[in-house]
C-alpha positions as CSV (number, residue, x, y, z in Angstrom):
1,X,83.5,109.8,107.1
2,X,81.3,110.5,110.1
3,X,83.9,113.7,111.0
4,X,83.8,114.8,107.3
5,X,80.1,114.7,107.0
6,X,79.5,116.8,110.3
7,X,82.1,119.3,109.1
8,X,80.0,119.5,105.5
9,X,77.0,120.0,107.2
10,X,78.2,123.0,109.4
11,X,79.7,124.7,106.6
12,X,76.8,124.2,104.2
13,X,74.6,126.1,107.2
14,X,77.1,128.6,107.6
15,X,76.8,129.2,103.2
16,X,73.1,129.3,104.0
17,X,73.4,131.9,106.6
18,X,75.6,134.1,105.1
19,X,73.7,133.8,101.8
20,X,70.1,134.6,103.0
21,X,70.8,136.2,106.5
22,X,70.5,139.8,107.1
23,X,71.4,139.6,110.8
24,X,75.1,138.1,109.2
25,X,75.8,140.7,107.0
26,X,78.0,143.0,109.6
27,X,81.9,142.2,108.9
28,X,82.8,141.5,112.9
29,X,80.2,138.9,113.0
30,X,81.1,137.4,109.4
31,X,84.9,137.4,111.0
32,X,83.4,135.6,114.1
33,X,81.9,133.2,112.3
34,X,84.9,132.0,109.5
35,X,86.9,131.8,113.3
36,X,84.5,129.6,114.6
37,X,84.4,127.0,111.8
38,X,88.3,127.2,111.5
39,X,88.0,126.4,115.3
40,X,85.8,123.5,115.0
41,X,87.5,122.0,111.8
42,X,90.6,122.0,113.5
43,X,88.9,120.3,116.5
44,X,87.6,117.2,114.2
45,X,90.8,117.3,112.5
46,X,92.5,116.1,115.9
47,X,89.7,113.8,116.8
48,X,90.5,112.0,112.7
49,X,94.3,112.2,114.0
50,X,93.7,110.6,117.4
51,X,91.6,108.3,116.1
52,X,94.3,106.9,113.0
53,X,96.3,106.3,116.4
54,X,94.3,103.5,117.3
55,X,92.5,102.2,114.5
56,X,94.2,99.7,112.0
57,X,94.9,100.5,108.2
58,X,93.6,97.0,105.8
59,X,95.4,96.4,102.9
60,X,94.3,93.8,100.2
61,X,96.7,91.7,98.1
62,X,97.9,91.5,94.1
63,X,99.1,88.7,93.0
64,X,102.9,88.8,91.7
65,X,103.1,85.2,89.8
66,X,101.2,83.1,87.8
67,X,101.9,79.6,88.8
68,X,98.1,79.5,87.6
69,X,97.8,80.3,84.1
70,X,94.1,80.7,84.1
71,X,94.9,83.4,86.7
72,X,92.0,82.6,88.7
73,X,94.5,81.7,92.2
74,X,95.4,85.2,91.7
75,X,91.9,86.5,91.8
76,X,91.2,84.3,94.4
77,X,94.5,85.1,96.6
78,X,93.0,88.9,96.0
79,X,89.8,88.7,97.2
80,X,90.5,86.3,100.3
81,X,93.6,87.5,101.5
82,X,93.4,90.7,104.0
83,X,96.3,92.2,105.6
84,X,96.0,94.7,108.9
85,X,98.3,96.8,110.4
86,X,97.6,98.6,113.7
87,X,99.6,100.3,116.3
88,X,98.8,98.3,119.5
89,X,101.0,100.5,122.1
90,X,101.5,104.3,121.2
91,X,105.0,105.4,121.6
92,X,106.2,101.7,121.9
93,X,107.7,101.1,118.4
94,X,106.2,98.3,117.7
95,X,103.4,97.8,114.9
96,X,101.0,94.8,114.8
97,X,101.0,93.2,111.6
98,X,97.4,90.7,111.4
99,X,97.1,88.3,108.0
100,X,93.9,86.8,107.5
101,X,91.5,84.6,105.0
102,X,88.2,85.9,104.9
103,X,85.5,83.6,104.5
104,X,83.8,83.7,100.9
105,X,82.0,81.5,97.9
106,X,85.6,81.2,95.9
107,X,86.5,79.3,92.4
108,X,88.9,77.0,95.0
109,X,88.3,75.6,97.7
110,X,91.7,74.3,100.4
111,X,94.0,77.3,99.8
112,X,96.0,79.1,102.8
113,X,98.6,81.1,103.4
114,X,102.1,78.9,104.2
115,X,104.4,81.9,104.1
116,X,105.0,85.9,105.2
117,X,107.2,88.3,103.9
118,X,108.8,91.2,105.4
119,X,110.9,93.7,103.3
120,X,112.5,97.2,103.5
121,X,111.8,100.5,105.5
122,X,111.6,100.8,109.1
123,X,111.7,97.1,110.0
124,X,114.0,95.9,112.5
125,X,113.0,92.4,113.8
126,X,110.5,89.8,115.2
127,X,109.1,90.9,118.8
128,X,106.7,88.2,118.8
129,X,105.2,85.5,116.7
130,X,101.4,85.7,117.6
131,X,99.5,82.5,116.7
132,X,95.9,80.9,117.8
133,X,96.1,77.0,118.5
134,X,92.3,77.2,118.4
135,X,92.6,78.0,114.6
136,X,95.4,75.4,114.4
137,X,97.4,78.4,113.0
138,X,101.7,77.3,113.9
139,X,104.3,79.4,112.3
140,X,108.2,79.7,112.8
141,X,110.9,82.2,111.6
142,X,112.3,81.2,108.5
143,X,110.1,81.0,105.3
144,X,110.8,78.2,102.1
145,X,111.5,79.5,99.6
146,X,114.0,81.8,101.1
147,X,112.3,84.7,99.5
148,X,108.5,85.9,98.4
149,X,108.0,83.8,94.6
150,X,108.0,86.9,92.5
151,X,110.2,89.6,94.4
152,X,112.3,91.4,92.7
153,X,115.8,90.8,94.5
154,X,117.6,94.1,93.0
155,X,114.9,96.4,94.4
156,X,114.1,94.8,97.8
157,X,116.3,93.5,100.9
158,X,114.7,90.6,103.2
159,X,113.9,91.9,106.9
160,X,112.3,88.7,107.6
161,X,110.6,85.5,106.9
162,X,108.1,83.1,108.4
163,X,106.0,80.0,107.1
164,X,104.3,77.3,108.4
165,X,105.7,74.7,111.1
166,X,106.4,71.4,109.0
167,X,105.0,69.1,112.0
168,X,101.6,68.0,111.3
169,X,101.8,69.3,107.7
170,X,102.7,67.5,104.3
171,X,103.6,68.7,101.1
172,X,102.4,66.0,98.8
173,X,98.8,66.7,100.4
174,X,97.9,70.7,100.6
175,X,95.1,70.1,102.5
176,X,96.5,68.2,105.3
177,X,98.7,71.4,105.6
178,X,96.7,72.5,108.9
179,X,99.0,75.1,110.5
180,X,98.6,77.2,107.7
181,X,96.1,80.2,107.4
182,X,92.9,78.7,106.5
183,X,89.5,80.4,105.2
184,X,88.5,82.0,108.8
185,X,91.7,82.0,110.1
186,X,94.6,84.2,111.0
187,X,98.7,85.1,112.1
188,X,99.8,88.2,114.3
189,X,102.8,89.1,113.8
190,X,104.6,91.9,116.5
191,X,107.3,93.7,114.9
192,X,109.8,96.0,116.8
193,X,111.2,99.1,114.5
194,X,114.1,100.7,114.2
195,X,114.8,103.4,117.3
196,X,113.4,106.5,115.1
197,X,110.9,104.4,113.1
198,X,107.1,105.4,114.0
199,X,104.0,103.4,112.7
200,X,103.0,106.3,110.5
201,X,106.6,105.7,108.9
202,X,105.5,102.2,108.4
203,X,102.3,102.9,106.9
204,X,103.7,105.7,104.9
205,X,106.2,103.1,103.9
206,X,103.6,100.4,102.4
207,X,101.9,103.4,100.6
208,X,105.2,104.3,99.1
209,X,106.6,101.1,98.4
210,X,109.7,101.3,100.2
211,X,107.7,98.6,102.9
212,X,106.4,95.4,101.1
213,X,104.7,92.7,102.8
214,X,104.2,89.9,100.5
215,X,102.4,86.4,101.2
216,X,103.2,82.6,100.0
217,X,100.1,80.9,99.2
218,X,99.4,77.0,97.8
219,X,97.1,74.9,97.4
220,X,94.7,76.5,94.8
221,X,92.9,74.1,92.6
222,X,93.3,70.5,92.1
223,X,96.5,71.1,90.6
224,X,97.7,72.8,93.5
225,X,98.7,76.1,92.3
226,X,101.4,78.4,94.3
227,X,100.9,81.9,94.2
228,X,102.7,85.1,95.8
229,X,101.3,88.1,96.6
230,X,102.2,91.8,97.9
231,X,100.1,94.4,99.4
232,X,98.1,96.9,97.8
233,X,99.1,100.7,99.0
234,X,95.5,102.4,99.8
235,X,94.5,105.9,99.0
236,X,94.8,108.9,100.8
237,X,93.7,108.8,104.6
238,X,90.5,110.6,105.6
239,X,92.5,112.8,107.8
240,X,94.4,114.3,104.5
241,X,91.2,114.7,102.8
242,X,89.3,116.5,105.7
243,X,93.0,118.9,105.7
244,X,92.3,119.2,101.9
245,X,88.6,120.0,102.3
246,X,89.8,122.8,105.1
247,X,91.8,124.3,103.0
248,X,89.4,124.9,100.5
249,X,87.3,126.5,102.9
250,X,89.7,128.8,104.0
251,X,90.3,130.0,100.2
252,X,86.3,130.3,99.7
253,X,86.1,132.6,103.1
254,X,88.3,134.5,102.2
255,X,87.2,135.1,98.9
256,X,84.1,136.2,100.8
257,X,86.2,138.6,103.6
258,X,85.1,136.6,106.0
259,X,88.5,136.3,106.8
């Protein structure tokens, strides 16, 4: 938003100038000008594209069931449930997949996360299973059910699964379930990709649909509601809208001959 603003703002001047200037009214220095701001919106342009390189896209969740037919797990699952994907090693193919519980004033109280899904696209296996024994966070390859509660089996093939390690946990009593993903807590997840998959593919891929990354959760309520979830694609990245806004530009200079 920062890149976009300063790009505004240097366009809005140069309107102002070319409005009210006298000294800007000769064609050679009109033409120098519409070059320079093509210069320096193609130079924030590649500081938005190195920049997606290293920063992580967050994805919320929708609920897919309703175990819970007051709905309000679902809205709860929605609002606590965050999903991040980042790239952590350019060039390595490999994408970082982070689920976490955010901390909040929710309807239930004792919910986590007891399962992760991994369907479709690029996917090609577990690199590494990333957990935090200081969160008391344990998970192993394999999820129960043997696919996301909801999933539509025609549509979608299983890459792979994980849930929560049974030691320590017990399913008559949700909340003694402590190597799930609590309220505060989190899983990494390390995938490796197929040998031409890319982590634009893979977020291109969630966007799309052809990638879906679904969660298990239980535990909601007194009754102990189960709920699953998918991710939620997000709009357009900023670097798409800044291209879109450039091209617009272009089209209004030239209208103008500055160009």
């Amino acid at each position: 938003m920062l890149v976009f603003a300063i790009s505004l703002w240097y366009f809005v001047c140069v309107g102002v100038l070319l409005d009210h200037g006298k000294v800007f009214r000769e064609k050679k220095v009109l033409r120098a000008k519409g070059k320079l701001f093509l210069l320096v919106l193609a130079f924030l342009a590649f500081v938005v594209c190195c920049d997606r390189a290293f920063a992580a896209e967050t994805f919320q969740f929708a609920v897919i069931t309703s175990d819970d037919p007051s709905g309000v797990a679902g809205q709860v699952g929605s609002e606590a449930f965050l999903l991040e994907v980042s790239d952590p090693d350019p060039g390595s193919e490999q994408v970082l997949f982070t689920f976490k519980v955010l901390s909040g004033d929710y309807a239930y109280d004792g919910f986590f996360i007891d399962g992760v899904y991994f369907y479709d696209g690029v996917l090609l296996g577990i690199a590494e299973l990333i957990v935090n024994p200081v969160e008391q966070v344990v998970f192993m390859e394999g999820a129960t059910p043997g696919h996301l509660p909801g999933i539509d089996l025609a549509t979608h093939k299983l890459v792979t699964g994980y849930q929560l390690d049974p030691l320590d946990s017990a399913d008559a009593d949700p909340a003694s379930a402590i190597n799930g993903i609590h309220v505060g807590e989190s899983l990494a997840v390390l995938f490796d990709l197929q040998s031409d998959g890319t982590y634009e593919d893979v977020i291109a891929g969630i966007n799309k649909g052809s990638i879906i990354v679904g969660i298990k959760a239980q535990g909601f309520g007194t009754d102990d509601y189960s709920e699953g979830f998918t991710v939620v694609p997000v709009p357009a990245p900023s670097g798409f809208l800044l291209g879109s806004f450039g091209v617009g530009i272009v089209g209004l200079l030239r209208k103008r001959k500055v160009l």
